[in-house]
C-alpha positions in Angstrom: 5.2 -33.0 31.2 7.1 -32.4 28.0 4.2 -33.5 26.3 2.6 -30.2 27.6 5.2 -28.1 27.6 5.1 -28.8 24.0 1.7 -27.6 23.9 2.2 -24.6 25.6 5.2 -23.5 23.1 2.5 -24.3 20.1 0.3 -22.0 22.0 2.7 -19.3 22.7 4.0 -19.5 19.0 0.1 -19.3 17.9 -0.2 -15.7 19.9 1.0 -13.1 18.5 0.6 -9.2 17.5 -2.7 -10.0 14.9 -4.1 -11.0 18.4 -5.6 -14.5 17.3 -6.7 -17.3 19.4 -5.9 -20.5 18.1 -4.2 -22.0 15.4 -4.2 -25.8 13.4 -0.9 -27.7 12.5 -2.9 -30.3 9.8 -1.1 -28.5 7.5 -0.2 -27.7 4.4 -3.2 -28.7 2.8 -3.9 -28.1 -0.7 -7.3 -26.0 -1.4 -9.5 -24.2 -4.4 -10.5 -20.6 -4.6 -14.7 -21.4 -4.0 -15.4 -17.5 -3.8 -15.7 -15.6 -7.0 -12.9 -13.3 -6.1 -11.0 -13.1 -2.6 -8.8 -10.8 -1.2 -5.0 -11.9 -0.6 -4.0 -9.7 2.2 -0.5 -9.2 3.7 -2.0 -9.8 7.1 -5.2 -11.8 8.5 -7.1 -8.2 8.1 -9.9 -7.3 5.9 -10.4 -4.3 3.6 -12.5 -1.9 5.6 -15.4 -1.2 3.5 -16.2 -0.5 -0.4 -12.3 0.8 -1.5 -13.3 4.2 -3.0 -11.4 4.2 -6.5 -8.8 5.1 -7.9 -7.2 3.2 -4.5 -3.3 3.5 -3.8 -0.9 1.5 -2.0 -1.5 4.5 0.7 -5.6 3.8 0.8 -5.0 0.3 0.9 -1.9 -1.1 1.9 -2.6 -4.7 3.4 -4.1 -5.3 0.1 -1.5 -8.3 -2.2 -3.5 -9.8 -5.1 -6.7 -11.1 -5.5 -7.3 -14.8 -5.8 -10.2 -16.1 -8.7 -12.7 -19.1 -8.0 -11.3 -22.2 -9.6 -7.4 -20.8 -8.3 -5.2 -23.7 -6.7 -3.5 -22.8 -3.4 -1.4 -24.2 -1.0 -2.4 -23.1 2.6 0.5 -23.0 5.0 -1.8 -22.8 8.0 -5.1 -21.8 10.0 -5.7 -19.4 12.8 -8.5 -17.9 14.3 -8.8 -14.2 15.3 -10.2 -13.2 19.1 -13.5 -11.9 16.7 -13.7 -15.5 15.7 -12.9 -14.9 12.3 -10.9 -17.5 10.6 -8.0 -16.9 7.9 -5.7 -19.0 6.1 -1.7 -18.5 5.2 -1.4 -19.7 1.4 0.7 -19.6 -1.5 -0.8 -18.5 -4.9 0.8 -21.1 -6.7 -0.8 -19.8 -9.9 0.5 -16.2 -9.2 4.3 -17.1 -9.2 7.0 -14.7 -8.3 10.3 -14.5 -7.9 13.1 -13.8 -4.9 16.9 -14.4 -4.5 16.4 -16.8 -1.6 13.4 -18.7 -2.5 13.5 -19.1 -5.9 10.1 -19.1 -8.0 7.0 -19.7 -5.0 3.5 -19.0 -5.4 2.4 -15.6 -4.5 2.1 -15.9 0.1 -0.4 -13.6 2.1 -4.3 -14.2 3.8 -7.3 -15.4 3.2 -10.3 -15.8 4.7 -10.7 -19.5 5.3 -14.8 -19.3 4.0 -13.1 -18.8 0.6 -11.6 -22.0 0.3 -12.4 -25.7 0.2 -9.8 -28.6 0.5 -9.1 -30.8 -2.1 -7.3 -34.1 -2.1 -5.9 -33.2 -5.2 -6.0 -30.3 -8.6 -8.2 -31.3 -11.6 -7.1 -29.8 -14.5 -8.9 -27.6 -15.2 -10.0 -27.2 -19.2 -12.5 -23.7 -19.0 -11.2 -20.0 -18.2 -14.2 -17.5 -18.2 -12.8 -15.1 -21.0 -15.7 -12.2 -20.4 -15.3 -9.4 -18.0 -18.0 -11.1 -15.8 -20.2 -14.4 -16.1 -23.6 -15.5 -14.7 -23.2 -19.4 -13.3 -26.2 -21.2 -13.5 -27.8 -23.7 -11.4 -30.3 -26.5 -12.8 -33.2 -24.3 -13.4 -31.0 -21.7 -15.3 -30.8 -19.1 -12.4 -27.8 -17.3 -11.6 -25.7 -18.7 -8.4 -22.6 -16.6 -8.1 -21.1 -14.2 -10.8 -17.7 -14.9 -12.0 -14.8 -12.8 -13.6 -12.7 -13.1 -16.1 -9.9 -15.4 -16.0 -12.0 -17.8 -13.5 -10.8 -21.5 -13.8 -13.3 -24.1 -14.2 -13.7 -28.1 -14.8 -16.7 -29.0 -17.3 -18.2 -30.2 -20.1 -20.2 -29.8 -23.0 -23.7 -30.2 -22.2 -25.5 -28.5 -24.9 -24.4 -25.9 -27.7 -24.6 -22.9 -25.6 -24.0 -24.5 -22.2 -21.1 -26.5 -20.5 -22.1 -28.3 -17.1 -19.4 -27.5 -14.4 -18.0 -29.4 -11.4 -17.6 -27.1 -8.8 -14.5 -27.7 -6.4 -17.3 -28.7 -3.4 -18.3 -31.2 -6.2 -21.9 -29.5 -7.2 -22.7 -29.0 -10.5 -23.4 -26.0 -11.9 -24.0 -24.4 -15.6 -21.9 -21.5 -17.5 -22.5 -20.5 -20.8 -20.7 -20.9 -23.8 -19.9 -17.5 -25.2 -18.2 -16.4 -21.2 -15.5 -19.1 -21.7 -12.6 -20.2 -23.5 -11.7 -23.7 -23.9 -7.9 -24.7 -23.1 -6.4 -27.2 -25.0 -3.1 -28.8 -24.2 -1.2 -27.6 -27.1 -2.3 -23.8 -28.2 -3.4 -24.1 -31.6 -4.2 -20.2 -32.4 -1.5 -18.6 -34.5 0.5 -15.9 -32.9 -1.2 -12.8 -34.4 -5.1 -14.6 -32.9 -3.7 -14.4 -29.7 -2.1 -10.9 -30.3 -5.8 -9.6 -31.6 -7.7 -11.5 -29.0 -5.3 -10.5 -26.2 -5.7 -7.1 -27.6 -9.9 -7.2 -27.9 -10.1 -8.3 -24.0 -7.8 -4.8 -23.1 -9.6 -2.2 -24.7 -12.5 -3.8 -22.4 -11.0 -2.5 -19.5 -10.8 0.9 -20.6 -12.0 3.7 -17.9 -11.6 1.1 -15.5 -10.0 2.8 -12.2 -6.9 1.9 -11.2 -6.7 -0.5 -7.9 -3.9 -1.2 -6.0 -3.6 -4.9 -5.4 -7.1 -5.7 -7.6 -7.0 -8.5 -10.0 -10.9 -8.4 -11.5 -12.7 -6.0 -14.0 -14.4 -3.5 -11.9 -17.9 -3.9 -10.9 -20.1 -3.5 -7.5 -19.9 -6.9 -5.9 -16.5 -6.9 -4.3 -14.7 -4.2 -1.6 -12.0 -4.1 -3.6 -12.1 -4.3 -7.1 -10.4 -3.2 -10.4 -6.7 -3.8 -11.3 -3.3 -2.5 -10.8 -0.8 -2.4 -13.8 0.4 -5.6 -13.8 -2.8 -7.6 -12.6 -4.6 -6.4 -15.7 -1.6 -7.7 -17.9 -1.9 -10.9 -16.2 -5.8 -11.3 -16.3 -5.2 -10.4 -20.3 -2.7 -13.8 -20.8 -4.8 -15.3 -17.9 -8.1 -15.2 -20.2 -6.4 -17.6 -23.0 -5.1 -20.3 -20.6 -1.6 -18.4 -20.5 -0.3 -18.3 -17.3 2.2 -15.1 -16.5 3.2 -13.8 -13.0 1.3 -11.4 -11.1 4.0 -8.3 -10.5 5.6 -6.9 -13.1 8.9 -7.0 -12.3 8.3 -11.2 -12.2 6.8 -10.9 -15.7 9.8 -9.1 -16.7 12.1 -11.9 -15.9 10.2 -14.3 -17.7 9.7 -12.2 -21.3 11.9 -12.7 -23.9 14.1 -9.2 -23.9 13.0 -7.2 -27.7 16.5 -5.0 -28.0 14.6 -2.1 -30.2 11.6 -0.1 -29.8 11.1 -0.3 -33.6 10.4 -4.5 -33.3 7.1 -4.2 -30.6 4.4 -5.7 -32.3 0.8 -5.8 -30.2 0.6 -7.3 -27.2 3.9 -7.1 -26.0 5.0 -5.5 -22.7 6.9 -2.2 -21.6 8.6 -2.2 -18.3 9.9 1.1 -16.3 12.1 1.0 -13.4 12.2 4.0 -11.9 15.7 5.9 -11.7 15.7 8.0 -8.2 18.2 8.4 -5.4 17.8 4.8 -4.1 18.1 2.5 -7.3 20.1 5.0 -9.9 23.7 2.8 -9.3 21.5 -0.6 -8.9 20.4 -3.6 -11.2 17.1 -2.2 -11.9 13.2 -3.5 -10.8 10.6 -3.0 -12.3 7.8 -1.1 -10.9 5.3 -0.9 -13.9 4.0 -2.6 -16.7 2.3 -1.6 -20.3 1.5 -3.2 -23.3 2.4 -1.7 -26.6 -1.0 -2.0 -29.2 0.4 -1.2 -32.2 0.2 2.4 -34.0 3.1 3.8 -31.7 -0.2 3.9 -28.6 0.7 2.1 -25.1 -2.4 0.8 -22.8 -1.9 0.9 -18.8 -3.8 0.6 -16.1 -2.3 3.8 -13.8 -2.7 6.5 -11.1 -1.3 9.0 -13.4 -3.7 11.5 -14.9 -7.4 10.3 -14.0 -5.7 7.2 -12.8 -8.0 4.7 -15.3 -7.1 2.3 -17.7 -6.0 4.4 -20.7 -4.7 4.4 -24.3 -1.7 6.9 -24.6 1.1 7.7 -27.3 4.3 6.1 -27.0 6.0 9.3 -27.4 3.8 11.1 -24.9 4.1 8.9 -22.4 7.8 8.1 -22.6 9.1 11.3 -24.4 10.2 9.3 -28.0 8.4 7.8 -29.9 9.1 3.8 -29.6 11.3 3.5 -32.8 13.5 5.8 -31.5 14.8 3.4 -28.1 16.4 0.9 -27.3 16.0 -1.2 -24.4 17.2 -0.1 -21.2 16.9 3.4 -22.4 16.0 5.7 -20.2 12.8 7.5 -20.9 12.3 11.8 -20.8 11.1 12.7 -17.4 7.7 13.8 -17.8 6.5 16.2 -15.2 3.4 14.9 -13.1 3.0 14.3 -9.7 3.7 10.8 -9.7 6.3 10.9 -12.3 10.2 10.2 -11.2 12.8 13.2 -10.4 14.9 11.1 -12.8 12.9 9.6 -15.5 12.8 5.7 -16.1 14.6 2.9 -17.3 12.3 1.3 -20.4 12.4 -2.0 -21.4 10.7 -4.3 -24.2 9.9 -8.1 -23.5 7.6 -10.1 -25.3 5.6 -13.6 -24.3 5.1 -14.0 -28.1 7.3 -17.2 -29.2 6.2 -20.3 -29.7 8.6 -21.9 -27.5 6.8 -19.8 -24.8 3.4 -19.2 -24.9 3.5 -23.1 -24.9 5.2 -23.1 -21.8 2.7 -20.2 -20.5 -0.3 -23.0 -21.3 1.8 -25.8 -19.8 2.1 -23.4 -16.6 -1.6 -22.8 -16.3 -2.9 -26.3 -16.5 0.2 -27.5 -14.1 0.8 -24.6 -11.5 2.9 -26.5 -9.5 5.2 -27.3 -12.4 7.3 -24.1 -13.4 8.5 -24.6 -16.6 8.8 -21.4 -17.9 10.0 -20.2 -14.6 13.5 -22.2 -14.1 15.4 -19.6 -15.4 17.0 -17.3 -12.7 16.7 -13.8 -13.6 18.5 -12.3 -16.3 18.6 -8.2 -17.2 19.7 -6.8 -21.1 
């Protein structure tokens, strides 16, 4: 009788408002991205339809992150939708973030459970596709599923031109040379390479719309597609084996704070918080993320203007030009309609030390190991 009281309770606690049927308790159970890209939705809800870019938080609000084939998750637990449909509660473990009663976690929403496989545990992985997108072959050469950049992968060499690839079913495929970037243990580009290179993969983005919750380059595959301003950083460090947090206010906490505006060298990152009647007496949190590319020009992905990935002038964007601030300065208010009744709150971090972007690498082959992300958060 308790036995199926029990039961019931499981039952009862499996019910709720998303109207679902059934759910498992084998869980958690650690799993592999096996879709090229799939949506990470605040609720067991798919986008409806091709998202007509640019797309806001208003268009689509469900939407989180996207999720990459190769990307480790944790999955929390299964349920089943009256439609039949089956979605999965996970953690992005490789998309950490940051809150004052958790601590660093992996990034939580769902997934459709088709978009997954189980795993009994992560190989490291030692390929990240470093092009836009990336045909992976079978035997014969023909193309089985298109991949995006920043797309983790287990192979190796097989030829010159090709690696041979161990899927996370365990099939073999085949991937080109020139689409990927090898990840050793210890970086061994200088500084300035990975400023250039990081810089090279950016201006590939730009005219790309701007796409709330997106995390791939545009293209005509996916229903959502595109990124927001701080997937598009994150894809950028992503495509080197250098793993950085998904939302900018979490890739905030973990750059190393650059006190003047005169010091930004390429590749590092700009952060505004925006001053308004809610957050003007508060610790700021920050709500968008640039990257400075030398020349006094920024490069966003935004909603402003014709709400693509753009180059723009320091000065134009912010009001001074960046050797003129300081960080945690507050920037001119520039009219738009998106723009803040009170301006911003601008701030300069950089992933750029040696000490870090080691850390960064160490992070992306060991996502369940935070190294760089022990630190609690600290402001200027």
């Amino acid at each position: 009788m308790i036995f199926l009281h029990k039961k019931i309770l499981v039952f009862l606690m499996c019910y709720s408002t998303f109207n679902f049927i059934s759910c498992t308790s084998s869980y958690p159970k650690k799993m592999y991205i096996n879709a090229a890209v799939a949506d990470l939705r605040n609720a067991p809800k798919a986008a409806s339809g091709k998202m007509q870019l640019p797309s806001s938080s208003k268009i689509n609000p469900l939407q989180a992150s996207q999720l990459l084939f190769g990307e480790p998750i944790i999955v929390q637990k299964e349920i089943t939708l009256q439609d039949r449909t089956k979605w999965l509660k996970i953690n992005a473990i490789a998309q950490p973030r940051y809150s004052s009663d958790l601590g660093w976690h992996g990034f939580p929403g769902w997934i459709q459970k088709n978009q997954a496989v189980t795993v009994a545990k992560y190989a490291a992985c030692n390929l990240v596709i470093k092009s836009l997108t990336a045909p992976l072959l079978d035997e014969n050469g023909n193309k089985k599923e298109t991949l995006v950049m920043g797309s983790r992968l287990v192979g190796i060499k097989h030829t010159s031109n090709l690696w041979k690839i161990t899927l996370p079913d365990q099939s073999s495929a085949w991937i080109q040379d020139k689409d990927v970037y090898f990840i050793d243990n210890a970086i061994k580009e200088s500084e300035d390479e990975l400023r250039q290179a990081i810089l090279a993969n950016a201006m590939k983005y730009l005219g790309f719309f701007y796409s709330w919750g997106g995390r791939s380059p545009q293209n005509n595959h996916f229903n959502v597609s595109s990124v927001d301003c701080s997937a598009f950083i994150n894809l950028l460090f992503c495509a080197h084996g250098l793993q950085v947090p998904r939302n900018a206010h979490d890739q905030f906490l973990t750059t190393t704070q650059i006190p003047l505006g005169k010091n930004l060298k390429v590749g590092d990152l700009v952060f505004f918080s925006a001053i308004n009647s809610d957050n003007k007496n508060k610790t700021p949190r920050m709500d968008h993320v640039l990257m400075y590319i030398g020349n006094g020009n920024l490069i966003e992905s935004t909603l402003s203007g014709k709400g693509k990935v753009r180059i723009i002038s320091f000065k134009k964007r912010i009001g001074y030009a960046h050797d003129q601030m300081k960080s945690g300065d507050i920037s001119q208010r520039i009219t738009t309609a998106t723009a803040s009744k009170y301006g911003n709150y601008v701030y300069f971090g950089s992933y750029f030390t040696k000490t870090k972007l080691q850390a960064l690498r160490y992070n992306f082959l060991n996502p369940l190991k935070k190294e760089i992300c022990k630190r609690k958060p600290a402001y200027p």
